[in-house]
VEXDREN-2710 file (C-alpha; in Angstrom, 1 decimal):
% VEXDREN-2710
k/r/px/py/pz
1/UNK/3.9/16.5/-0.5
2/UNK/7.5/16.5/1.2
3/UNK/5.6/14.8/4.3
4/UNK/4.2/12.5/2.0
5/UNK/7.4/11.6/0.5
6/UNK/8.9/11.0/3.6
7/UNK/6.1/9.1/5.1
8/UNK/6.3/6.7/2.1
9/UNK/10.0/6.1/2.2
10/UNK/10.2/5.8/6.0
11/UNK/7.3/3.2/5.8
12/UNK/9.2/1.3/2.9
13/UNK/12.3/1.5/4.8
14/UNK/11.2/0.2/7.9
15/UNK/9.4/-2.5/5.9
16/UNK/12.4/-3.7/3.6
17/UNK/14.4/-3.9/6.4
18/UNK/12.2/-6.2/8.4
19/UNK/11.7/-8.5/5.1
20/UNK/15.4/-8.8/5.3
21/UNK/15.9/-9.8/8.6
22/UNK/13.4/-12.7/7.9
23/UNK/15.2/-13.4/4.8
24/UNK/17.5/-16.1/3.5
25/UNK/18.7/-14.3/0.4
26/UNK/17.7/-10.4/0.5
27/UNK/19.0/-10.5/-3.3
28/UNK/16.0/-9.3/-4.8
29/UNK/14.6/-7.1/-1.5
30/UNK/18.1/-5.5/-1.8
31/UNK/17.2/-4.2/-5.4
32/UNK/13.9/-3.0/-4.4
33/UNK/15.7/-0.9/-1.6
34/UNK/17.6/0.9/-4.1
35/UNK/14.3/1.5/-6.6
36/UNK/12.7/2.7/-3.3
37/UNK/16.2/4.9/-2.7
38/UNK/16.2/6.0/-6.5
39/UNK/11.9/6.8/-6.2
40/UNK/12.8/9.4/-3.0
41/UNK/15.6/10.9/-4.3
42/UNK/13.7/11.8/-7.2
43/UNK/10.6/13.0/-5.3
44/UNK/8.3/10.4/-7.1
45/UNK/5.8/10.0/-4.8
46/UNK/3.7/8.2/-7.2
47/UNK/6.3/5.8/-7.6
48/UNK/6.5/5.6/-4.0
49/UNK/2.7/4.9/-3.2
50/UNK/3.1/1.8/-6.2
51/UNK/6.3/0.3/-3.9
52/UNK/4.3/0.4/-0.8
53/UNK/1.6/-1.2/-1.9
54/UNK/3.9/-3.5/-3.7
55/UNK/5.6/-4.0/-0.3
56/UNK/2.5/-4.1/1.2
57/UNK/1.6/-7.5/-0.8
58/UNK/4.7/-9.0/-0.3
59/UNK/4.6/-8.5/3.3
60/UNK/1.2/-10.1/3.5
61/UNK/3.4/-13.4/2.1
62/UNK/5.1/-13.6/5.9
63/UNK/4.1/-16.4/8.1
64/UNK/1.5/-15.2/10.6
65/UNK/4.0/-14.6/13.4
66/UNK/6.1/-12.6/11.1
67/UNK/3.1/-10.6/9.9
68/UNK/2.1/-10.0/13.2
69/UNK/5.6/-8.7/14.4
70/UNK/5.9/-6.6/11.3
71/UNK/1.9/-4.9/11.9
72/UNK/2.9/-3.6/15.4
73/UNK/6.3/-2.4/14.3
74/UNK/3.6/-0.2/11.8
75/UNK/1.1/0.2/14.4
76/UNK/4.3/1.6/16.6
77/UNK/6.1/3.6/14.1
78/UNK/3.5/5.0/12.1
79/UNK/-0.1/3.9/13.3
80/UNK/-1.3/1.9/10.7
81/UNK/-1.2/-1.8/8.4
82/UNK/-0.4/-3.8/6.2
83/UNK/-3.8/-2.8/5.2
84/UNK/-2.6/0.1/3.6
85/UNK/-0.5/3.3/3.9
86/UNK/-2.3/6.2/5.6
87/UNK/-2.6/7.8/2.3
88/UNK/-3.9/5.1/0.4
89/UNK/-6.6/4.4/2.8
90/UNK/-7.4/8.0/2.8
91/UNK/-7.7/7.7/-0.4
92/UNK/-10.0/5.0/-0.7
93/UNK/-12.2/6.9/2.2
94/UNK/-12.6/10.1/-0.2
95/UNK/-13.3/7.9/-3.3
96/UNK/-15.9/6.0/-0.9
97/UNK/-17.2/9.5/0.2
98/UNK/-17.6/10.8/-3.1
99/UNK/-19.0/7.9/-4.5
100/UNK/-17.3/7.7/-7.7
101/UNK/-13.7/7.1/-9.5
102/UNK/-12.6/10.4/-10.9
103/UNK/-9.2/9.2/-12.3
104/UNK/-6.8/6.8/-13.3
105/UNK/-4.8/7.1/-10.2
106/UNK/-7.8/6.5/-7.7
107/UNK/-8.6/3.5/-10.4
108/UNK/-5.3/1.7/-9.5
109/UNK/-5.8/2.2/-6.0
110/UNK/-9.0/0.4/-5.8
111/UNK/-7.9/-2.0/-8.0
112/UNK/-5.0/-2.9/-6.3
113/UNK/-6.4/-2.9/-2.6
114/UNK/-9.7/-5.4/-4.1
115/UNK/-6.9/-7.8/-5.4
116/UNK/-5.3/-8.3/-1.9
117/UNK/-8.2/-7.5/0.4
118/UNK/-9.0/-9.6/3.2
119/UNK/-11.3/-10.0/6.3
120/UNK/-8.8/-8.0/8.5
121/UNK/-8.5/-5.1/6.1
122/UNK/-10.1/-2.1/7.2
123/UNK/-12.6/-1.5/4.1
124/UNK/-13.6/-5.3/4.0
125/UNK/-17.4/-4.4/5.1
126/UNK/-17.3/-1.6/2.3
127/UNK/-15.8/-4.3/-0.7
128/UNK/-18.8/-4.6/-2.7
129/UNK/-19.0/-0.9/-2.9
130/UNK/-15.3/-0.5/-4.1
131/UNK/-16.7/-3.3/-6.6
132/UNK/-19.1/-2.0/-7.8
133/UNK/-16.8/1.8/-8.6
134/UNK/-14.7/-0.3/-10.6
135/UNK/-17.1/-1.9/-12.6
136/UNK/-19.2/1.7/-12.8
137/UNK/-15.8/3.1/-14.1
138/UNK/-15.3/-0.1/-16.5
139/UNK/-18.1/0.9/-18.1
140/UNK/-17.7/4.6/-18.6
141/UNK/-14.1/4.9/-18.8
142/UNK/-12.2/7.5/-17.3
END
């Protein structure tokens, strides 16, 4: 969990600081930084995984260049995307492997990811699957 924790703020990090170098007025990035501050010192890594895919989004907003810059400073620091933090793809592997949405958290993770998914994301191939466990869970409720 501590690894986790650490993985997630690092990533954020690294990300709010690259949003603010591209930024004109870091006002509003500024008070994420300190909710992403405030989520680690607390040790809410659930809070943590919401912000980075949050962050995630928002960094998907960057002109192509900037995207591109900001996917191999990821790639570099911590091997992976805009796609997704390692643990949320992970997560979305095991939910794909066992076939079926076991709880709210692994809800909001498919959820999210569908609503932002795109040809370059690593489950593209797989999105009617993930459809079709959020709609299989619609109808059974958790």
């Amino acid at each position: 969990m501590k690894n986790d924790i650490d993985y997630l703020y690092q990533r954020a990090t690294v990300i709010i600081h690259f949003l603010v170098s591209k930024s004109k007025d870091d006002s509003i990035i500024r008070q994420v930084e300190t909710v992403v501050n405030v989520a680690y010192r607390n040790k809410k890594v659930k809070d943590l995984k919401s912000l980075s895919r949050d962050l995630n989004s928002w960094a998907n907003g960057l002109s192509r260049n900037d995207g591109k810059e900001l996917e191999l400073i990821l790639k570099d620091r911590f091997q992976d995307t805009l796609s997704g933090d390692a643990i949320t793809i992970n997560a979305i592997q095991e939910l794909l492997n066992n076939g079926k949405i076991v709880n709210e958290e692994s809800y909001r993770i498919i959820y999210e990811y569908l609503l932002e998914i795109s040809k370059e994301d690593f489950f593209y191939e797989r999105k009617t699957v993930l459809e079709n466990l959020i709609k299989e869970c619609d109808s059974t409720q958790i």
